[in-house]
C-alpha positions, 0 to 999 in steps of 0.5 A, a space after each residue: 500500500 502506497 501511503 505517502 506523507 502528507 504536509 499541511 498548508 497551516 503546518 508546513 507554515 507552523 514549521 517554518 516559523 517555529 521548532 513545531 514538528 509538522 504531523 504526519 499521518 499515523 496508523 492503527 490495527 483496529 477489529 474492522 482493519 487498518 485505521 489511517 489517521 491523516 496528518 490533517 486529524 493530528 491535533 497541532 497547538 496554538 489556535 489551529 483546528 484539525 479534522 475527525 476523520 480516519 480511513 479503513 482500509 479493510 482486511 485483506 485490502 491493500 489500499 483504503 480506496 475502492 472502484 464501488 462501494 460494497 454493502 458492508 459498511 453504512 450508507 444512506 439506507 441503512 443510516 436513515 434505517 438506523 436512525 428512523 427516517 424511513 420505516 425501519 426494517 429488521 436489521 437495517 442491512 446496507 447489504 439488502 436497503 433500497 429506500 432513502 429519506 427524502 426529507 430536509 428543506 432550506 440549509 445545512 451549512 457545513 464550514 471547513 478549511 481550504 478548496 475542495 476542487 472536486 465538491 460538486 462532482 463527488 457529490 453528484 457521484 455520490 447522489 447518482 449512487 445512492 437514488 438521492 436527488 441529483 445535486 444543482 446550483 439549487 441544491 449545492 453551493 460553494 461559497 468562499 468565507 474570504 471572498 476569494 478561492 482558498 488554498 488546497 490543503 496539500 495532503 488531502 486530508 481537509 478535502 477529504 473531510 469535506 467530501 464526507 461533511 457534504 455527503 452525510 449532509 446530503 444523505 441525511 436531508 437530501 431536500 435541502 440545500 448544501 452549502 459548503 462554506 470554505 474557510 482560507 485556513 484552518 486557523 481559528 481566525 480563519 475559521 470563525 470568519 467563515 462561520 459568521 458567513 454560515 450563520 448569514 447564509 442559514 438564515 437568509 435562507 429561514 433558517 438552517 443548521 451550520 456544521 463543523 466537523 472539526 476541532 481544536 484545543 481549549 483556551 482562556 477567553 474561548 468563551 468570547 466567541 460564542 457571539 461568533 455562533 449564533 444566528 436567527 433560527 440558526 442552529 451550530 454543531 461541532 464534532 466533540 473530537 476523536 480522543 480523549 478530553 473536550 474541543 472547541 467549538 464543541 465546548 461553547 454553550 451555543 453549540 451542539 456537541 456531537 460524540 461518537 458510537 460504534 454500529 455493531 451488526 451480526 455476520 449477515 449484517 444485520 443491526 444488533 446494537 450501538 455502544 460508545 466507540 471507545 475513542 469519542 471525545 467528551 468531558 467538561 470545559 476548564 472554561 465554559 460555564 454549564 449552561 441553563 439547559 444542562 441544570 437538569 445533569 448539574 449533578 455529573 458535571 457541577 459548574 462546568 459544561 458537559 460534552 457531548 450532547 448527543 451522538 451518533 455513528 463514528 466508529 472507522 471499523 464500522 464507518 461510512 461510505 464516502 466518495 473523493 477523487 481529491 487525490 490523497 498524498 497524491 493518491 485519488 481514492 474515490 470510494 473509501 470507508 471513513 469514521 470520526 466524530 466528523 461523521 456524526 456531527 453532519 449527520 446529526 445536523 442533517 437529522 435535525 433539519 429533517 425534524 424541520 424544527 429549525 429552533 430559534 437557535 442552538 440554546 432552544 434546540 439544546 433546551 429541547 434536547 436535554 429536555 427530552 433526555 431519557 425519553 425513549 421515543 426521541 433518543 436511544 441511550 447508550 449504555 454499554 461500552 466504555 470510553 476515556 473521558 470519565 464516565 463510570 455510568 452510562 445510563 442517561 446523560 454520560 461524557 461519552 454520548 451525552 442523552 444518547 443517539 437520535 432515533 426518529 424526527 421528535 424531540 430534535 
């Protein structure tokens, strides 16, 4: 297997500057293959974001990529199967489901760093795939937070998170229209200039859901931004992070933090449970204070914010299918299985406009989410497996899956 190293834009400028070492990409064994982590998923320090994103490469595979998906991993039926937007079939085996949800209205914005030359067509490829609706200027757009095209990331790593936050978007409300807000830089100035353009783009459209599958450590004064994430009828995710401890945004009190599950499935495919993936970020803010909405969980995380909220499939062993002919460390790809909590925070954003509640913003929709924290019919909670943010006791709300993983439109 070919797997070259790949350099960032924003570390190969850290190099430069500093005695700052520039990641690389690093790999695993895990019981579902070869877990690749990009250079771009490597946590870097100072006020820089990176992705949630790892590759499988399946077992008896010699590279990650594949000319077809097969049925083996998740793909829009079984993902809206699993989490009740369709009628939902015993088992829910990507291997045998045919129907997709045809859900979603106005936005889901997804903001992330650097130009994803090839969006359109790998969406549109995905689309065809999959029976979803075939992807327009009505349906998609690029929209450049600078005002001018940023630059590539040059291993690869951000596009490729780009391609699976479009995707999942797409997949998951494939009625309303995906923007992809493309930030200059994966510096947070950067990023948070872009998600101030998300949050007008959402809500000149009515209203809307802005993801963000990336992260970034925390800081004193990160608590001044929240400011940044708040828009009428808006409502803001964050992937709560691939290790152990809490990210930003995903820490600030206007944002939907959104953990990771793993899907465990018999040897015919079919659905068996969900339980913590062992890897999901999670745990309590040195710098946000809990919110109003979590008074009801002021007993588990006393002063401070809890995260995650909610969560949703991000194992890589049990991932989803994705497509990116964005070469990769010079390598195009084109269908891979992708995990990370960068799956779950699109989906779940997606989930959410499908509901078409479109709160006045993230603090309405969190106040209905904990709200609504152990009712069965909303939320599945998650009480088996574990997880390293400090979580003893998994039944109702945990630092490893918050209230639990959506289930069905209500209650979102």
């Amino acid at each position: 297997m070919k797997l070259s190293i790949g350099l960032g834009i924003a570390a190969a400028s850290l190099l430069a500057s500093s005695a700052f070492a520039a990641p690389s990409e690093t790999f695993s064994d895990g019981p579902g293959g070869r877990i690749i982590t990009p250079a771009s998923s490597q946590k870097l320090p100072g006020k820089f974001a990176h992705t949630n994103i790892h590759i499988l490469v399946p077992p008896g595979e010699v590279s990650p990529g594949a000319k077809q998906p097969s049925g083996k991993y998740e793909n829009p039926q079984s993902l809206a199967c699993l989490y009740k937007l369709v009628k939902q079939t015993t088992g829910c085996n990507p291997s045998t489901l045919t129907a997709v949800t045809t859900g979603g209205s106005k936005v889901v914005v997804i903001v992330d760093a650097y130009d994803y030359p090839t969006a359109q067509n790998d969406l549109t490829a995905f689309a065809k795939q999959y029976g979803l609706p075939l992807i327009t200027s009505k349906n998609f757009e690029v929209v450049y937070a600078s005002g001018k095209k940023p630059p590539k990331d040059s291993s690869g790593g951000w596009e490729l998170e780009e391609s699976l936050d479009i995707e999942m978007a797409h997949a998951l409300a494939p009625k309303a229209k995906v923007v992809l807000v493309e930030a200059n830089s994966n510096s947070f100035d950067d990023l948070f200039a872009a998600e101030t353009v998300a949050a007008g783009i959402a809500a000149k459209a009515g209203g809307g859901e802005v993801s963000n599958s990336w992260g970034g450590g925390e800081f004193s004064g990160e608590e001044s931004y929240e400011s940044t994430f708040t828009g009428t009828n808006v409502v803001f995710f964050a992937s709560a992070g691939d290790s152990p401890g809490v990210e930003v945004p995903s820490t600030l009190s206007n944002v939907v933090g959104v953990g990771g599950t793993s899907v465990n499935r018999d040897s015919k495919g079919n659905y068996v449970d969900q339980t913590v993936w062992s890897e999901t970020g999670g745990g309590l803010s040195e710098y946000v204070a809990i919110p109003s909405y979590q008074s009801v969980i002021s007993k588990i995380v006393g002063t401070g914010r809890g995260v995650p909220d909610t969560s949703l499939v991000a194992d890589p062993n049990t991932g989803v299918w994705i497509y990116d002919t964005t070469p990769y460390n010079g390598q195009v790809l084109n269908w891979l299985v992708i995990g990370g909590t960068s799956v779950a925070s699109p989906a779940t954003a997606a989930i959410v406009n499908n509901a078409k509640s479109f709160a006045a913003d993230s603090v309405a929709e969190l106040t209905t989410i904990y709200a609504n924290l152990g009712n069965k019919k909303d939320f599945t909670d998650i009480t088996s497996g574990t997880c390293n943010n400090g979580s003893k006791k998994l039944k109702g709300w945990d630092y490893c899956t918050g209230v639990g993983t959506s289930f069905g439109k209500e209650g979102k």
